[in-house]
C-alpha positions in Angstrom: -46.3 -22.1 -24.3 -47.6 -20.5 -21.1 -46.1 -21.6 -17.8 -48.4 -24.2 -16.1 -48.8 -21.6 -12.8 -49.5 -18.5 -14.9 -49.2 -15.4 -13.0 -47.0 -12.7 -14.2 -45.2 -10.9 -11.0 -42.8 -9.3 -13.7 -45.5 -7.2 -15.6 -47.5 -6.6 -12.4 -44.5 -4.7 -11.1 -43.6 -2.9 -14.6 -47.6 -2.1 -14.7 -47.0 -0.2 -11.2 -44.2 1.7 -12.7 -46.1 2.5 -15.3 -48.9 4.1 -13.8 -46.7 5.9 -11.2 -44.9 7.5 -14.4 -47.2 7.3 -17.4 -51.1 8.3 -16.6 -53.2 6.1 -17.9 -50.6 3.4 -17.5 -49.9 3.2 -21.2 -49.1 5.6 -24.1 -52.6 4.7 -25.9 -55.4 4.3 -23.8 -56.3 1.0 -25.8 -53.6 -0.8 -24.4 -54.1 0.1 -20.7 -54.1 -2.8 -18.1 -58.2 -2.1 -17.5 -58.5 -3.8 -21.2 -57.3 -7.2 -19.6 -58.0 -9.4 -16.4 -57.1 -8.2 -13.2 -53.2 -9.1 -12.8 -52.7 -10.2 -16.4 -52.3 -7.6 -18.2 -48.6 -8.6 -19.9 -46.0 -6.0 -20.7 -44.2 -6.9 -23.4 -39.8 -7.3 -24.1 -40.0 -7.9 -27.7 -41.7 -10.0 -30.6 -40.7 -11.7 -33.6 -43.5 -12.4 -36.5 -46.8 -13.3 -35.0 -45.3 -13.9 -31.8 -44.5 -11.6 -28.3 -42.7 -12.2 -25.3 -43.4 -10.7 -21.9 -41.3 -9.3 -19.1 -41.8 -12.9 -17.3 -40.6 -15.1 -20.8 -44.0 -16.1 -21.5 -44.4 -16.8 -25.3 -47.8 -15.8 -26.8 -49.6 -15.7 -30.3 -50.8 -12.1 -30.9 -53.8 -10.5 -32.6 -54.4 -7.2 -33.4 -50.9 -6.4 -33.5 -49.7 -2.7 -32.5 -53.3 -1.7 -32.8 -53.6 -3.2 -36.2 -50.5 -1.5 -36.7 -48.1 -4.5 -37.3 -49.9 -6.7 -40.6 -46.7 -8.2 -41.6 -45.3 -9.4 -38.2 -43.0 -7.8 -36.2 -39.5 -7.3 -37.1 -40.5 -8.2 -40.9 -37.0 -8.4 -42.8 -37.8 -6.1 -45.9 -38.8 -3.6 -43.7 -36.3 -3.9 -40.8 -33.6 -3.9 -43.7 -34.9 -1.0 -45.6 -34.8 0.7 -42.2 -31.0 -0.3 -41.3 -30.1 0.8 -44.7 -31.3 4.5 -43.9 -29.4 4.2 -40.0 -26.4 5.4 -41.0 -27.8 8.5 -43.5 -29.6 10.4 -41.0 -32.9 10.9 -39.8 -33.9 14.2 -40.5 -32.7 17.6 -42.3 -33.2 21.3 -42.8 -35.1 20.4 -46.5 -36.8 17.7 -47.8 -35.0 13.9 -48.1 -35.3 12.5 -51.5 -36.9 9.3 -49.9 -39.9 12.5 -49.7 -41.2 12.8 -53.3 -40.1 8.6 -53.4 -42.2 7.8 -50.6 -44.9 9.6 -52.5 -44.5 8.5 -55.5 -45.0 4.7 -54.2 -47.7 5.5 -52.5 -49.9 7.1 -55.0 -49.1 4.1 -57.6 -50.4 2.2 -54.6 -53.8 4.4 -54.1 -54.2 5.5 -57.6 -57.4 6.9 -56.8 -55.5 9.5 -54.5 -53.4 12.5 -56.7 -51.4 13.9 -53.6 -50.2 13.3 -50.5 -48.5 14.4 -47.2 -46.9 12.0 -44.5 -47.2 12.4 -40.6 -46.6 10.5 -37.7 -50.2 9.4 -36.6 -53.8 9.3 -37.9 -54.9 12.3 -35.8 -53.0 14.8 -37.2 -53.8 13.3 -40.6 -57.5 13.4 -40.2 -57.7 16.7 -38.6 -56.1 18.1 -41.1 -58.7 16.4 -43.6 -61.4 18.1 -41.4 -59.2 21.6 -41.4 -59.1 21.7 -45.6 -62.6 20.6 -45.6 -64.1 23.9 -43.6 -60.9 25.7 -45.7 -62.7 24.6 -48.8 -66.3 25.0 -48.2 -66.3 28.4 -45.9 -68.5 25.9 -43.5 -67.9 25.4 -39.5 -69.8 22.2 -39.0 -67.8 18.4 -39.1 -70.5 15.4 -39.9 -69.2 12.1 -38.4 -70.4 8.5 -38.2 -71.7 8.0 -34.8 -71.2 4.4 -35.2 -67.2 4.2 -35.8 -65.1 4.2 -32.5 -62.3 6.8 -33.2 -61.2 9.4 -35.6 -58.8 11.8 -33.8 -57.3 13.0 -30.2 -58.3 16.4 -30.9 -61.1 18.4 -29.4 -63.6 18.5 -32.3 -64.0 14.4 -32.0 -62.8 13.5 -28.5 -65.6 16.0 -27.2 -68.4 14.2 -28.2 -67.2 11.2 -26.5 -67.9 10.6 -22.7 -64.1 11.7 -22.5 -65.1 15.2 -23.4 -63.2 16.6 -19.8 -61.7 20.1 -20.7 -63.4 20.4 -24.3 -65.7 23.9 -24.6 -69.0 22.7 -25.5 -68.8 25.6 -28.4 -66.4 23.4 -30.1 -68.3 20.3 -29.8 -71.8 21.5 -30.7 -69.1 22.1 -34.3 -69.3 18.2 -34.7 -72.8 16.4 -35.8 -73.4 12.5 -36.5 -75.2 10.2 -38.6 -75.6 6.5 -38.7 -73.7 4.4 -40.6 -75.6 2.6 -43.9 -78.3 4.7 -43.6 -78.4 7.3 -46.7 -82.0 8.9 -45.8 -80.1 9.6 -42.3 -77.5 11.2 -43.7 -79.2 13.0 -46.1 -81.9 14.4 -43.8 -79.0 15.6 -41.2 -77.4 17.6 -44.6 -81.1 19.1 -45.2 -81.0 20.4 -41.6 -77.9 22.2 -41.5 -78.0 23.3 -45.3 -75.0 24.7 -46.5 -73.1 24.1 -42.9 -71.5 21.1 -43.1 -68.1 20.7 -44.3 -67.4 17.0 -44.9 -69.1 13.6 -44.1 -66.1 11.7 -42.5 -66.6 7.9 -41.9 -64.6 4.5 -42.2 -65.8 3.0 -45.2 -66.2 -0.1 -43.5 -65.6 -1.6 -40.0 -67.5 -5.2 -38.9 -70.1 -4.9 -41.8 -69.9 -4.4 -45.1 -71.7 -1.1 -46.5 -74.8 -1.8 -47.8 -75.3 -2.0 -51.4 -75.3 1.6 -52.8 -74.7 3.3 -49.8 -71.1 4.8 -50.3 -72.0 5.8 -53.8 -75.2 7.6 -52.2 -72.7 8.9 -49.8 -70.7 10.4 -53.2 -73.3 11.9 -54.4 -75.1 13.3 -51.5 -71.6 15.3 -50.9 -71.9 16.5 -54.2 -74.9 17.8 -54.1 -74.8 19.3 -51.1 -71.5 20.6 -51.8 -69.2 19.0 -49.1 -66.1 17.0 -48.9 -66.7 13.3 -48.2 -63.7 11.9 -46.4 -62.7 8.2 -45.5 -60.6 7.1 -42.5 -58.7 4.3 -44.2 -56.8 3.9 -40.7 -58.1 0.2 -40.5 -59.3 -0.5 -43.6 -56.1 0.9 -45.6 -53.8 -2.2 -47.1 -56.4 -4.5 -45.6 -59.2 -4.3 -47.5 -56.9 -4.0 -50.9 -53.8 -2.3 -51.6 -55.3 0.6 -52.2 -58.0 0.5 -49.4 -61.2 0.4 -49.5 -61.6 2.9 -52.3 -60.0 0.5 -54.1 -62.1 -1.9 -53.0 -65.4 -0.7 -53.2 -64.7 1.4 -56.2 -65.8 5.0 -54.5 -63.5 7.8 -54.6 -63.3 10.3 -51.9 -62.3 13.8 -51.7 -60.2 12.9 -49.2 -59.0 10.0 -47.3 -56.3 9.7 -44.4 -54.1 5.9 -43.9 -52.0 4.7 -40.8 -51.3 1.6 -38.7 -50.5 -0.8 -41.5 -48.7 1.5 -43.3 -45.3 1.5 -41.5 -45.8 -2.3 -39.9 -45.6 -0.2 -36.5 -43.3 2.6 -37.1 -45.1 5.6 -37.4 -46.2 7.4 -39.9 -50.0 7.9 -41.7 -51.2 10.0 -44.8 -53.1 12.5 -45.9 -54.0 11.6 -49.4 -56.9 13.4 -51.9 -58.0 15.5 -54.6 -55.2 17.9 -56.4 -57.6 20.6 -56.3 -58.1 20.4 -52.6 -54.6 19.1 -51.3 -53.6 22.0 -53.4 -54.6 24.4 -51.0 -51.9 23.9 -49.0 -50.0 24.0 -51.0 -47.9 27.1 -52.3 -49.2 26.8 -56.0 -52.6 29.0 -55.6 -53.7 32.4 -55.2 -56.8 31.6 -52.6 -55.6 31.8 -48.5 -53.4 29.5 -47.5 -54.2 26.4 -45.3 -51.9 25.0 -42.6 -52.5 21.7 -44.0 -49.7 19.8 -42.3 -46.4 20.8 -40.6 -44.9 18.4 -38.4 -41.1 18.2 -37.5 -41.0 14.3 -37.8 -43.4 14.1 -40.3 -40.9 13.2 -42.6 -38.4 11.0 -40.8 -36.6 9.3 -43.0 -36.8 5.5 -41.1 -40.7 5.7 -40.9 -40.4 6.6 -45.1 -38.1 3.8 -45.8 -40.6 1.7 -43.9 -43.7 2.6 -45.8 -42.1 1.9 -48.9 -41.2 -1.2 -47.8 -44.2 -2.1 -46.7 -46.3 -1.2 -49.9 -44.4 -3.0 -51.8 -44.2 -5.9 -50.0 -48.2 -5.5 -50.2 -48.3 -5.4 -53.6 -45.5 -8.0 -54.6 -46.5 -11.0 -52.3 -50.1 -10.2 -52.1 -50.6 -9.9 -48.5 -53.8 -8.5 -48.9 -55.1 -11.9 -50.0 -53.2 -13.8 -47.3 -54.8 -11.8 -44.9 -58.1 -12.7 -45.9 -56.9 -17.0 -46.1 -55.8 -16.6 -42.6 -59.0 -14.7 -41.4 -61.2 -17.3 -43.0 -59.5 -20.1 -41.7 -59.3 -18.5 -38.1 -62.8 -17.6 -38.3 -64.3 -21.0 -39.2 -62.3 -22.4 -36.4 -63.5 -20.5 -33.6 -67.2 -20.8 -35.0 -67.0 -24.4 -34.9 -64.8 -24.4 -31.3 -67.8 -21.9 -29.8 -70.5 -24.6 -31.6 -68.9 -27.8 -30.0 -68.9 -26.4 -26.8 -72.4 -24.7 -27.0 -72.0 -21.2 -27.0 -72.3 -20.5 -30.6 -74.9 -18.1 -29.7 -72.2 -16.5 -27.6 -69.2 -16.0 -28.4 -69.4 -14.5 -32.1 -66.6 -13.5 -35.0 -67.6 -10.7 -36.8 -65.9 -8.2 -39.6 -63.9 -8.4 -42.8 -61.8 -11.5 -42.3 -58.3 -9.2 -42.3 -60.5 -7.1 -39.2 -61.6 -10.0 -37.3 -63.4 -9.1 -34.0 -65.2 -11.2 -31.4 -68.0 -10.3 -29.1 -69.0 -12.1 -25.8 -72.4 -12.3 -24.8 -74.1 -12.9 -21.4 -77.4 -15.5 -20.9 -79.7 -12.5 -22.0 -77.5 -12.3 -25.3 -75.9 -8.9 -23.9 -72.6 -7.5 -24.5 -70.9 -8.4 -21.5 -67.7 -6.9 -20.3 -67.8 -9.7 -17.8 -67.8 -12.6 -20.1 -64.9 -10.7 -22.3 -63.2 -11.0 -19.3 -63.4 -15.0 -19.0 -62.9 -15.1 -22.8 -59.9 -13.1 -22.2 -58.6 -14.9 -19.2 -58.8 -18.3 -20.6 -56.8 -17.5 -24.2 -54.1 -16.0 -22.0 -53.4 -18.5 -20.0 -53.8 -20.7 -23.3 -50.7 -18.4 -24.9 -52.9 -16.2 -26.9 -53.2 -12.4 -26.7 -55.8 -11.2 -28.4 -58.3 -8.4 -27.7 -59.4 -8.8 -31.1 -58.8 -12.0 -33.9 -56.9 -9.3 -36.6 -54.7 -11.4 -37.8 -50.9 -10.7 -39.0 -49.4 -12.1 -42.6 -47.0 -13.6 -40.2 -49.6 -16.4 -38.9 -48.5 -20.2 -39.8 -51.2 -23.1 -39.8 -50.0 -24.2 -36.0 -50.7 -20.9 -34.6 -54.3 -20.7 -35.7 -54.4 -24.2 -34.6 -53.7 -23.7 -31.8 -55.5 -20.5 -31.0 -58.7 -22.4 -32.5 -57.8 -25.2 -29.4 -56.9 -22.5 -26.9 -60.3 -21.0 -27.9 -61.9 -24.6 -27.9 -61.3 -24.2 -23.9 -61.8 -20.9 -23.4 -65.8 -21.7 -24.8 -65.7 -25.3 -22.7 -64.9 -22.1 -19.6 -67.7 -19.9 -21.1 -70.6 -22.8 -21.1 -69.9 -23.2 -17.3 -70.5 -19.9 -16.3 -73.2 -20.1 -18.6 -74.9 -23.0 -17.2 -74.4 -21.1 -13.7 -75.6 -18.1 -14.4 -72.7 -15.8 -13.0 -69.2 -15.4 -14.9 -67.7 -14.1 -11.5 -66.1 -17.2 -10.1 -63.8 -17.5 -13.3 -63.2 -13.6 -13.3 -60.5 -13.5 -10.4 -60.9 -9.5 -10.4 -62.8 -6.9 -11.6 -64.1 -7.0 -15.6 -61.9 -5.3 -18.4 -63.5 -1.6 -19.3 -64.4 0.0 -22.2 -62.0 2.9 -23.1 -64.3 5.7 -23.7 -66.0 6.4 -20.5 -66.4 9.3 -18.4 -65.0 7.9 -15.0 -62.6 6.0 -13.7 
């Protein structure tokens, strides 16, 4: 799948470009060439399904698609086709496009646990506008976030308690506290502190664990109590855990809740869905102040719309949801017994919701180790696999995760050798992959 003498002089030289035009190298900082091995970090010409091509025609099986953007596969037909059939009618106009209020109207029969909506082009702008309407709402200044989920927004009340916080006021971060995730008594005892100045408890629902029994109805009620708006990033977990999230899931309904990435299959558009009585507000049907909710130019675009609609049906009528959890189990049981054969079972771990599959890579103390991510890493590329994570696409077939299960198989037989020595550097050929959030270079 991968040429026997893997080195990719193509991508190396499009990389340079990049980073002489782009900073960063990339348009999201998550696909930057520090996430990958030194000299192979592929640029990509196009993909079809579960698979990608790079700039040097090598042929790979990809996880975590787009950012866990792309669940169907790329170029899926009932999507492509329902965006050719919008081509020719325009993108955008000076009022709202009918494919508006039908866009809407699909989703909510999706997410009956939502009563409105607004579309926009990325999760950001979505959340931060959850956060906005919450301090609208409650006449509070302070935003309670779980500590222990990666990402919620570019903007300055979340990016500056990160170690990325470069150019943020610290008045605008000391605006955002944290709690841990699955711990009620936690949260609870941070509400008791700032009484009556906290807006909204905002947290995925779910990530690599499950919530623990109780603990998102505690979270329901503590925001009641207290007064709040609980919101849910369903960014990941929306389509993926059900149709209609992990609301629908779990059976716990937020105030508000904000979807993305699966939602278009990679184009782009995300959601702000929630309470009448709180999307409302901005709205033009009240008499309280008005809140600038969400006003984007291409918020609307009609390709994106045509997109989500395909998509959420597609959900619902060939129940990709369950399929997503088949291919996750079957991937998952594979690598666990590929890391067991070769020894490292204690190493090289699967974790998360078998639709959000996710792999760690521990060192001989049992250690997250960048370094040892980096050997996995190495070895599945070379093996024609591309995966930062094991998120798997609808569009998987029985010989890919086969043969990602045997590309892993050798990528562990790899990982017991450096193991057995002691020191992962020999197989590393360059400097270890980074984490994205950190405060130098």
């Amino acid at each position: 799948m991968v040429a026997a003498e893997f080195s990719l002089p193509r991508s190396r030289a499009a990389n340079e470009r990049l980073h002489d035009l782009v900073p960063g190298g990339a348009h999201t900082y998550a696909k930057g060439d520090d996430q990958y091995p030194a000299g192979l970090a592929p640029v990509i010409s196009h993909g079809h399904g579960a698979h990608v091509w790079d700039v040097d025609g090598n042929r790979y099986i990809e996880y975590g698609s787009g950012l866990r953007s792309v669940s169907l596969g790329h170029a899926h037909p009932r999507v492509t086709e329902a965006v050719r059939r919008e081509l020719d009618r325009g993108a955008n106009f000076v009022r709202p496009s009918i494919l508006e209020v039908e866009a809407a109207e699909r989703f909510l029969a999706t997410v009956p646990t939502a009563e409105m909506v607004k579309f926009a082009k990325n999760g950001s702008d979505a959340t931060t506008a959850a956060v906005r309407l919450a301090r609208a709402a409650t006449g509070r200044p302070l935003v309670a976030v779980c500590a222990d989920h990666p990402f919620f927004s570019v903007d300055d009340w979340f990016i500056g308690t990160t170690p990325m916080s470069a150019g943020i006021p610290a008045a605008t971060s000391d605006l955002t506290v944290t709690f841990p995730y699955g711990d009620l008594a936690a949260a609870e005892d941070l509400l008791n502190r700032h009484r009556d100045k906290i807006a909204c408890l905002l947290l995925e629902p779910a990530t690599h664990t499950e919530p623990p029994p109780g603990y998102l109805s505690g979270l329901r009620e503590l925001a009641d109590r207290h007064g709040c708006v609980l919101v849910f990033d369903e960014m990941i977990t929306g389509l993926r855990w059900s149709e209609a999230g992990a609301q629908g899931l779990y059976g716990v309904v937020p105030d508000l809740s904000t979807f993305g990435k699966a939602l278009g299959n990679g184009f782009a558009v995300s959601a702000l869905a929630g309470r009448r009585a709180l999307m409302e507000q901005g709205g033009l049907r009240h008499s309280r102040d008005r809140v600038f909710l969400l006003s984007t130019t291409h918020g609307a675009e009609t390709h994106s719309l045509a997109a989500a609609m395909a998509v959420l049906t597609t959900y619902v009528e060939e129940s990709i949801t369950a399929r997503l959890h088949h291919l996750g189990e079957r991937l998952a049981a594979g690598v666990r017994d590929a890391a067991a054969v070769m020894g490292v079972a204690d190493h090289v771990l699967v974790r998360g919701r078998a639709s959000n599959l996710v792999f760690a890579t521990l060192d001989e103390n049992h250690q997250p180790s960048q370094h040892y991510r980096t050997l996995f890493l190495r070895q599945l590329l070379t093996g024609g696999v591309l995966a930062p994570s094991f998120v798997v696409s609808s569009a998987l077939d029985d010989a890919d995760i086969a043969h990602t299960v045997d590309a892993v198989a050798q990528a562990c037989a790899v990982y017991r050798k450096a193991l057995d020595a002691g020191d992962p550097a020999p197989w590393l050929a360059g400097r270890p992959v980074k984490p994205v959030f950190r405060r130098r270079v």
